[in-house]
Structure formats: C-alpha cells, structure tokens
C-alpha positions in Angstrom: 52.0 19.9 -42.1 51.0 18.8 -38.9 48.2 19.0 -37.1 47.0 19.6 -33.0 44.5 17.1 -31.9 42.6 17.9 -28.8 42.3 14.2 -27.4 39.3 15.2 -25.0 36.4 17.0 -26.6 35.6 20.0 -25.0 39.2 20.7 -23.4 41.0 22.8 -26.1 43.8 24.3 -24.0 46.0 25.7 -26.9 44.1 25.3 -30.1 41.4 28.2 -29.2 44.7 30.5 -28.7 45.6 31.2 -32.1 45.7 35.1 -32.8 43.4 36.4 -35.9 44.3 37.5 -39.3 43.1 38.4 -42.5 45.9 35.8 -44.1 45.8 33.6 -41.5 48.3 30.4 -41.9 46.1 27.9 -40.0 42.8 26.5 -40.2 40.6 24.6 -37.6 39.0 21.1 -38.9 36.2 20.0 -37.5 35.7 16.0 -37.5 32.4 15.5 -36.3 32.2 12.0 -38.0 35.0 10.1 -36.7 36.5 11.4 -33.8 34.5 14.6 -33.2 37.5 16.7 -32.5 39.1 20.1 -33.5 42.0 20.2 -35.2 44.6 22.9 -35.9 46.5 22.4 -39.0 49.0 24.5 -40.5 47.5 25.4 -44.6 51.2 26.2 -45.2 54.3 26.2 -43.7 54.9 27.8 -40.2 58.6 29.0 -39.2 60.0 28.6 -35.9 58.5 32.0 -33.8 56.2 32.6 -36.4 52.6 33.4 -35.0 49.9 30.8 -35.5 47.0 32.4 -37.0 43.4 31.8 -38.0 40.8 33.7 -39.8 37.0 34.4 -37.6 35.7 35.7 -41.1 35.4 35.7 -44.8 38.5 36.5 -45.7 38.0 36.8 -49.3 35.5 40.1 -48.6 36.8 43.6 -49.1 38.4 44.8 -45.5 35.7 47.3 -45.2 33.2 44.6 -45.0 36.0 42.0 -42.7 36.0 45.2 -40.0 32.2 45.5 -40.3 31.8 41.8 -39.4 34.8 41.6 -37.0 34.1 44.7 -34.7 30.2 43.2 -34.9 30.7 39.7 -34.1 33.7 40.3 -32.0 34.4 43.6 -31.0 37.6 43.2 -33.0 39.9 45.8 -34.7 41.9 43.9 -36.9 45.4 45.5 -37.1 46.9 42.7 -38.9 49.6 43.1 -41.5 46.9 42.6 -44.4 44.7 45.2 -42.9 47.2 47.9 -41.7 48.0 49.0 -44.9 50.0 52.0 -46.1 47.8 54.0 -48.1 44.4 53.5 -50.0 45.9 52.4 -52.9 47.3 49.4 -51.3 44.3 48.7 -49.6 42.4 48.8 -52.9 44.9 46.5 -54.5 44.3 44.6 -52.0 40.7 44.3 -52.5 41.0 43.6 -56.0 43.1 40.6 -55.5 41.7 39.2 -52.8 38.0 39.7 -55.3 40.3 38.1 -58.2 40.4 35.2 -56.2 37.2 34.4 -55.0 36.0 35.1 -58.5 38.9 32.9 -60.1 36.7 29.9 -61.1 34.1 31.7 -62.0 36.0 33.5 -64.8 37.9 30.8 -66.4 35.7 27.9 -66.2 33.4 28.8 -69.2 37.1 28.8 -70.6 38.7 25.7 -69.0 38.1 23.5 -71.9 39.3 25.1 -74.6 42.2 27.0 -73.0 45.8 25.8 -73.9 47.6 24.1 -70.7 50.1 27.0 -71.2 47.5 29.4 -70.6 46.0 27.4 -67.7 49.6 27.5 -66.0 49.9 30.9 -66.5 46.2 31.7 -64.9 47.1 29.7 -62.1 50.6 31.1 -61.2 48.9 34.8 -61.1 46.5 33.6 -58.6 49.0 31.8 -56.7 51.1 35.2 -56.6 48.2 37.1 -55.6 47.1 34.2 -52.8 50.7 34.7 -51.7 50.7 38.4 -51.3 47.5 37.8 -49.7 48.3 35.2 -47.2 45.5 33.0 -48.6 47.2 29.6 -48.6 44.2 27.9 -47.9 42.4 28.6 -51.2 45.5 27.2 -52.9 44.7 23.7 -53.4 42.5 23.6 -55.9 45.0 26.5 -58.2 47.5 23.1 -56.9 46.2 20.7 -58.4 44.7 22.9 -61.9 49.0 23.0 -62.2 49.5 19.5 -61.8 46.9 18.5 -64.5 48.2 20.8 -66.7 51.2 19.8 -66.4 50.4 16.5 -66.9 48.8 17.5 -70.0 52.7 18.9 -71.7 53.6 15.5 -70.3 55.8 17.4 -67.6 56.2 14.8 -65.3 58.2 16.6 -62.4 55.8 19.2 -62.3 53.1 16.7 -62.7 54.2 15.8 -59.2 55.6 19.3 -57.9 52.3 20.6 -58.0 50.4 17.1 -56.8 52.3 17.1 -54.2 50.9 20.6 -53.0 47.9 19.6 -54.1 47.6 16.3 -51.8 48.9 18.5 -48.6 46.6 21.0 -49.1 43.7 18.6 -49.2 44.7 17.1 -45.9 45.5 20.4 -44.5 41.9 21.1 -45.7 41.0 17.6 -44.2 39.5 16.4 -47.8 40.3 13.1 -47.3 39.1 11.7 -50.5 41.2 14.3 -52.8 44.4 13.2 -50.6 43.7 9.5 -51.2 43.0 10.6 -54.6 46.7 12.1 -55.0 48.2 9.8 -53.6 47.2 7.3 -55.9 48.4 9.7 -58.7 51.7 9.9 -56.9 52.6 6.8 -56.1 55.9 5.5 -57.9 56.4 5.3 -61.4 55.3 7.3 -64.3 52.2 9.8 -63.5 49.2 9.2 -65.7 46.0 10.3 -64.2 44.4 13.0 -62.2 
C-alpha cells in the first residue's frame, strides 16, 4: 500500500479530494510528531479506476445514526453502495454486522484464553467476511494478526506469515509503527516463533 504525502503543510491539492463512503478504502494519517503531514493511505487494495474513498464518520454506527451525523455535520446524503440498499432487510443486516464488529472484542475476549485456536480462526474468518461485505478493511488488522497467532499456535507456519503479513500492512496502513516493526521482526526469515 502506498501512501500520498503532502510535502508542504497546508497545501493538500489531491488528498482532501477523496469522495465519502460508509466502506471507505482509504484513511488519512495524521503525523503530527515527525513530519506533521497528512497522509492518504490505501487500508486495502485499490484497482486501477476504482474511487478513492474515505469515511467523515463512525462508520461502525447503524446508517440511521451515519445520515443523522452526515446531513448535520456536512449536509451530506450519503448514497454510497453501503447505504443505498435494496430493502430494509438488507439494511438491517447490515446494521447487525457492522454492530458484530464493533462489538467483536468485547464478546470473545472473556473467552480468548480458553478458546481452542480452531475456534479463534473460525471467529476471526466471520468477522473478516462480515468486514468484507462491509467495506471495513480498516478494522482488519487486529482480526490479522488474532489469525496469525493462532496459527502460530497449530504450528502452521505459512499461515503464521499469511496472516502477519496482513497484519504488518495494516498496521502501517494504520500508521502504527511499533506493531509494523513488531511484525517484521516476526517475519523476518526463518522459522516463525513469536508474536
């Protein structure tokens, strides 16, 4: 993934262009410490005439509440393809999902010690699909990296680094610069032994 740099604070000429969405597939990255400029990096990737897009809201509320904030804040009425549903059942599927995520970790981690790494995979790969049908890459990283360790717990070592490997982008993409250096000490060559 790569990101747009602004080189001069306070001339943005293209980053401030991307369109909104409720899955958006970019995120802006603030670096207030180092270089104190705005970044826009993709959170998955982006094909070639694709639409860059970035979320102005929570996008893990119900839509009812996202149009509330949106047509407040910014006189917007999102028509995007995560909003302009077919019917109210999709919409309330919808809902549900995108409320299965936010709530993810605070379901299973009273569980997390005790489940099997089978049953952590399993957990993960249903958020992932509903983060997918969602367009939610950006809350992907840490369901990333929850495969990777449990993979390295079955002593899978090409999914050890499958799912590191996602992990570590993410984290830059999220510009968490200690969990990339993080992975890619795990990564580097040779067998995987510690997350």
């Amino acid at each position: 993934m790569q990101s747009q740099v602004s080189p001069n604070p306070g001339q943005l000429p293209t980053i401030l262009t991307a369109r909104f969405s409720c899955g958006p597939n970019a995120t802006w990255n603030w670096d207030a410490e180092l270089t104190f400029s705005l970044s826009l990096v993709a959170t998955h990737p982006i094909h070639a005439g694709e639409e860059i897009t970035v979320s102005y809201c929570d996008t893990l509320e119900s839509r009812e509440k996202r149009h509330a904030k949106l047509r407040k804040m910014y006189n917007i009425d999102c028509k995007c393809k995560y909003c302009d549903l077919p019917n109210a059942e999709a919409l309330a599927e919808s809902d549900r999902r995108r409320k299965g995520i936010e709530e993810f970790w605070s379901v299973i981690n009273p569980h997390l010690m005790t489940m099997s790494p089978e049953d952590l995979i399993k957990a993960h790969l249903h958020a992932l699909v509903n983060i997918s049908k969602e367009g939610l890459w950006y809350c992907g990283s840490s369901h990333f990296e929850g495969l990777a360790v449990a993979y390295q717990k079955l002593g899978d070592q090409q999914n050890l680094r499958r799912w590191g490997e996602k992990a570590r982008d993410a984290y830059r993409a999220d510009g968490r610069d200690g969990d990339v250096l993080r992975w890619d000490l795990v990564l580097q060559d040779g067998p995987l032994t510690g997350c």
